[in-house]
C-alpha positions as CSV (number, residue, x, y, z in Angstrom):
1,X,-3.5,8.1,15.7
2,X,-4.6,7.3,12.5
3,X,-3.2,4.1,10.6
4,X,-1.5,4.9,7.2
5,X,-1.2,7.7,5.2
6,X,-0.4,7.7,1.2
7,X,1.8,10.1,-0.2
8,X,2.3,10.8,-3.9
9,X,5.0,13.3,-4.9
10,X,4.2,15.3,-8.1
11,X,6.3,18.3,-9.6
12,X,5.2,18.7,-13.3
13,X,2.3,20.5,-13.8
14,X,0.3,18.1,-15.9
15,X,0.8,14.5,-15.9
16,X,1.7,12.2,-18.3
17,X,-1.2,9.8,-19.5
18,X,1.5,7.1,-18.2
19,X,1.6,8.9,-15.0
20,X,-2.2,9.4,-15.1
21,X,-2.8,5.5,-15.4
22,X,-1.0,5.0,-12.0
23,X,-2.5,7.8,-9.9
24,X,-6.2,6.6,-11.2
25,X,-5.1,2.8,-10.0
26,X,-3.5,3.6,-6.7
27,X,-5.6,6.2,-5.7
28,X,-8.7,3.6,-6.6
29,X,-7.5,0.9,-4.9
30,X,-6.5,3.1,-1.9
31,X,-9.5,5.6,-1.8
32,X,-10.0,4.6,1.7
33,X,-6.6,6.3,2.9
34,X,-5.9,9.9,3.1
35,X,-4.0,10.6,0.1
36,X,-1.3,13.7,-0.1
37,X,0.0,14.9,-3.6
38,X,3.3,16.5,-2.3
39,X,4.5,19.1,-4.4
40,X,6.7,22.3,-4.7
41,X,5.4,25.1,-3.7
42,X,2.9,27.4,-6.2
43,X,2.9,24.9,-8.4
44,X,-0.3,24.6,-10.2
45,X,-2.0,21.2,-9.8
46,X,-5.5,21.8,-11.3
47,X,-5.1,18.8,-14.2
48,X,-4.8,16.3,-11.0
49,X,-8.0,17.8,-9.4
50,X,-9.1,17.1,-12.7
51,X,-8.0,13.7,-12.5
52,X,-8.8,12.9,-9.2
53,X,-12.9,13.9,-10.1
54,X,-12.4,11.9,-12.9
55,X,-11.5,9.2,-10.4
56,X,-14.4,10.0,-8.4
57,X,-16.7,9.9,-11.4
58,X,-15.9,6.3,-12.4
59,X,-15.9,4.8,-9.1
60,X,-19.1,6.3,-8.7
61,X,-20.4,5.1,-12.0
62,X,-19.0,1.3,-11.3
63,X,-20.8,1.3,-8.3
64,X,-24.4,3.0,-8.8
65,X,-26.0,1.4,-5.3
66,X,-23.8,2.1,-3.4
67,X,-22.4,5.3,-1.5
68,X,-19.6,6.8,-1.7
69,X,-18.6,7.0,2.1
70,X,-15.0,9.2,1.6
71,X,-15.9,12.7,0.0
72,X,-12.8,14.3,-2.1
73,X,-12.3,17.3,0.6
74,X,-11.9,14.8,3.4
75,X,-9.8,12.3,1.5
76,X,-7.4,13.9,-0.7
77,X,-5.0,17.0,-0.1
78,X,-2.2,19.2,-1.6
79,X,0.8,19.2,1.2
80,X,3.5,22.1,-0.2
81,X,7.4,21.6,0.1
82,X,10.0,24.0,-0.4
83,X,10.7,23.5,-4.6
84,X,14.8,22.9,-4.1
85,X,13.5,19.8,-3.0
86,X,12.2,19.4,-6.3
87,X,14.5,20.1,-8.8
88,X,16.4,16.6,-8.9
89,X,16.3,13.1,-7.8
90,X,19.1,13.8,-5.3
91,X,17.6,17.3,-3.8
92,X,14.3,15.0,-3.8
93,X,16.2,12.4,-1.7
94,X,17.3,14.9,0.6
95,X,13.4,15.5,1.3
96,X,13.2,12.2,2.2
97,X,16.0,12.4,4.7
98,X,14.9,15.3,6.4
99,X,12.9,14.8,9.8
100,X,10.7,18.1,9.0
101,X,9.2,16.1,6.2
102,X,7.6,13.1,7.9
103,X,7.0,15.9,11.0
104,X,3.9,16.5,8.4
105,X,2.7,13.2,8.9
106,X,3.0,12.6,12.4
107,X,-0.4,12.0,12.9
108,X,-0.2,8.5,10.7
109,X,1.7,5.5,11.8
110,X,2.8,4.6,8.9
111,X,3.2,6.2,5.2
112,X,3.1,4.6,1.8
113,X,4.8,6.3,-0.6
114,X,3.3,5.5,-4.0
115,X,5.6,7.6,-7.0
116,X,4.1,8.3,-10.1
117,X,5.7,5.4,-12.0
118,X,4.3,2.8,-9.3
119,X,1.2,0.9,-10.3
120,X,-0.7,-1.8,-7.9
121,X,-1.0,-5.1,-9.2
122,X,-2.4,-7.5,-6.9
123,X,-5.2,-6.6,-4.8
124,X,-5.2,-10.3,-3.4
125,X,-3.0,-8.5,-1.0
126,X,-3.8,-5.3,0.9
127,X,-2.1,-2.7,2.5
128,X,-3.2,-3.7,5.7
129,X,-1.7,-7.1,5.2
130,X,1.7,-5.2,5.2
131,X,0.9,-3.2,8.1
132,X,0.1,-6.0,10.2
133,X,2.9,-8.3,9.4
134,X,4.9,-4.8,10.1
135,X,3.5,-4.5,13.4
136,X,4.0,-8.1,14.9
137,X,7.7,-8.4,13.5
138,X,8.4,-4.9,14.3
139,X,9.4,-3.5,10.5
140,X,9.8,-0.2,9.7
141,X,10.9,-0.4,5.9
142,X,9.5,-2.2,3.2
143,X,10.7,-1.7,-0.6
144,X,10.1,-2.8,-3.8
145,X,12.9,-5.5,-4.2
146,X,16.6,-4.8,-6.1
147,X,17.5,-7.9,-8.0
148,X,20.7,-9.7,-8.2
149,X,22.9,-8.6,-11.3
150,X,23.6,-5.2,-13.2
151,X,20.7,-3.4,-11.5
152,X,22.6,-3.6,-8.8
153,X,26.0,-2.2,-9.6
154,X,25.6,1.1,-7.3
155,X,25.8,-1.1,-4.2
156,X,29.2,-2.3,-4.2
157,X,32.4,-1.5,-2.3
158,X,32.6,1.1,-5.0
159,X,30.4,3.0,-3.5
160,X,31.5,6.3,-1.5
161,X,28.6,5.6,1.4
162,X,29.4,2.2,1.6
163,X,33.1,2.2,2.2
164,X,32.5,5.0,5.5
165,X,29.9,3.2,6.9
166,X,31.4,-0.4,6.9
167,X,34.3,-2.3,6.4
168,X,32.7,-5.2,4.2
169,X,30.3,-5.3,1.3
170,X,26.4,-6.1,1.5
171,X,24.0,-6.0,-1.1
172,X,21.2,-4.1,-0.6
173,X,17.6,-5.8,-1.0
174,X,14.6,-4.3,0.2
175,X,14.5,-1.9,-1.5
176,X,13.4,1.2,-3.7
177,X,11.9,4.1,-1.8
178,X,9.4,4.7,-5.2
179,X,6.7,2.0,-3.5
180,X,7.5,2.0,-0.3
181,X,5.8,1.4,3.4
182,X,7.5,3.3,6.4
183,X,7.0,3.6,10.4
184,X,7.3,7.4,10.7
185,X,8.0,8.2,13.9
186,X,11.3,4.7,13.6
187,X,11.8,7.2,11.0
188,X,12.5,9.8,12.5
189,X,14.4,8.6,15.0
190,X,17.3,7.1,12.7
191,X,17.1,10.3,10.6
192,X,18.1,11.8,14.2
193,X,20.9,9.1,15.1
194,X,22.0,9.3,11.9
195,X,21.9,12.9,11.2
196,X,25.7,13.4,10.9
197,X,25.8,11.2,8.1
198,X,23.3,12.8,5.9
199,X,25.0,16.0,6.2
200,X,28.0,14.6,5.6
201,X,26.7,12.4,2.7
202,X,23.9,14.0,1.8
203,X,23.7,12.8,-2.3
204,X,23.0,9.4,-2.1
205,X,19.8,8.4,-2.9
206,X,17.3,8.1,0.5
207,X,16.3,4.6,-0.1
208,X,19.5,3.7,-0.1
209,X,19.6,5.1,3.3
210,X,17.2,3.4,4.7
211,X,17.6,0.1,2.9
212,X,21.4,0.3,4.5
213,X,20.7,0.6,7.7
214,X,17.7,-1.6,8.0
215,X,20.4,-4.2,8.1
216,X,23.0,-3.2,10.6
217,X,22.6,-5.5,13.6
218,X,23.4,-2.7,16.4
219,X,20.6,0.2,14.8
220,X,16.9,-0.1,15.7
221,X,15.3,0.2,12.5
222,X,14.6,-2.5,10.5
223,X,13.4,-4.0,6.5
224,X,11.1,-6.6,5.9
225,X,12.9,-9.8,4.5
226,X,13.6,-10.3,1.1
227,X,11.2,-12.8,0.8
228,X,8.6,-11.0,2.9
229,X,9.1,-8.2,0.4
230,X,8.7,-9.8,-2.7
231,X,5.2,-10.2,-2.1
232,X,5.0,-5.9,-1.5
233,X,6.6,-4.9,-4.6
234,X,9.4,-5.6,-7.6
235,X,11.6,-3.6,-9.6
236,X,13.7,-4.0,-12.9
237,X,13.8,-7.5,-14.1
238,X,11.7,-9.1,-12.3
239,X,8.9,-10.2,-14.8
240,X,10.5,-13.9,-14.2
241,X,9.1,-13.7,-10.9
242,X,5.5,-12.3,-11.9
243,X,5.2,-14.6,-15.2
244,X,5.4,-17.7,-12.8
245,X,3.0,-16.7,-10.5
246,X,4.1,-14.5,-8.0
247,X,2.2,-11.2,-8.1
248,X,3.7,-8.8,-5.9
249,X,1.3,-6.1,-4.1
250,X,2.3,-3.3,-6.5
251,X,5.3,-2.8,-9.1
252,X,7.7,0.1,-9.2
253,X,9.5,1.8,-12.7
254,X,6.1,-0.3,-14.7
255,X,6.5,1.6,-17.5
256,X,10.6,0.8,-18.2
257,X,9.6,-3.0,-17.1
258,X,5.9,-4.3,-17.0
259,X,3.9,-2.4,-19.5
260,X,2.2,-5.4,-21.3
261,X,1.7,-6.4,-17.9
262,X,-0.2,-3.5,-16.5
263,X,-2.0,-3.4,-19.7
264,X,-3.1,-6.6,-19.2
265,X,-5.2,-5.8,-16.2
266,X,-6.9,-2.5,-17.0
């Protein structure tokens, strides 16, 4: 079984240069992963295997003695879904809750998913680092982190989900599905044990999902700490965090929150 797999889910035809600045850092600093672009079906992707040569073209040029050991037919590919799941955030979520879609990645351990709006930050951390710490405290979730305050209205007793699941509030953490590391086949499983419930509730967003029931004692799947996490990834307003030093792995939503940051390092 191989180790991690990176998916990143497309569905407009031709990127935005926004969107084009993170698939040209993640895909860098991940080249040695196999990387899916997931998108709906027909849909014509030729401007990212323009992008991705172009990719391929710099790294090349940056590093003149040295091969290139990962060739672009054996490291990136085009994995087609069904396009209702692309039509809106929640139709996407319900992608992301169905066991059919990480069924096409059974062959990884793990999957990142890396969105279009995602950008790696730190490469003082790796994604192997993640998996590790994954594997010897048994996580199966990591997000970018949900900060205290008005970002995090949704997750109140307000919420529809919330009040049939449990009979007290909890905030929910760890985090946004955008940048986020998974166990597939732990994955699975709760999608199975929880299957009910998705049907049932089948609008709210998938990280949300996840993020919940990382944290009930009696399930089996399970989130990285909040601490742990803010070294993965950060969301919203959570430039505080990043201006005094701590530089998570990656950042999610960079261009509502962090452009003069990711600026700063290109």
């Amino acid at each position: 079984m191989k180790t991690c797999c990176v998916i990143i889910p497309i569905y407009n035809t031709i990127p935005t240069e926004n969107e084009k600045i993170s698939i040209k850092r993640n895909c860098t600093v991940l080249k040695d992963y196999d990387i899916f672009f997931v998108q709906p079906f027909l849909m014509n992707s030729d401007a990212y295997e323009v992008l991705i040569a172009e990719i391929y073209k710099d790294e090349m040029l940056s590093r003149p003695d040295e091969s290139i050991s990962i060739s672009f037919d054996d490291h990136i590919h085009f994995r087609q879904f069904k396009n209702k799941y692309f039509r809106s955030n929640k139709t996407y979520s319900r992608l992301l809750l169905s066991e059919d879609f990480y069924r096409q990645f059974i062959d990884y351990e793990y999957m990142l998913i890396a969105q279009t709006d995602t950008y790696i930050l730190n490469t003082d951390h790796t994604l192997d680092e993640f998996i590790q710490i994954s594997r010897e405290r048994s996580y199966d979730y990591w997000g970018a982190v949900w900060p205290e305050g008005p970002f995090n209205k949704p997750y109140t007793l307000k919420d529809r989900f919330k009040l049939m699941v449990v009979k007290e509030p909890r905030k929910l953490r760890v985090g946004n599905g955008g940048f986020s590391l998974r166990h597939i086949v732990n994955t699975i499983n709760l999608i199975r044990r929880r299957k009910n419930l998705i049907d049932l509730y089948w609008r709210f967003n998938e990280d949300m999902f996840f993020s919940w029931f990382a944290y009930v004692p009696d399930d089996k799947y399970r989130a990285a700490s909040e601490e742990e996490a803010y070294d993965f990834a950060l969301e919203a307003n959570m430039k505080e965090e990043i201006e005094r030093g701590r530089v998570p792995y990656a950042v999610h939503a960079w261009e509502k929150y962090y452009p003069e940051l990711i600026m700063d390092t290109r």
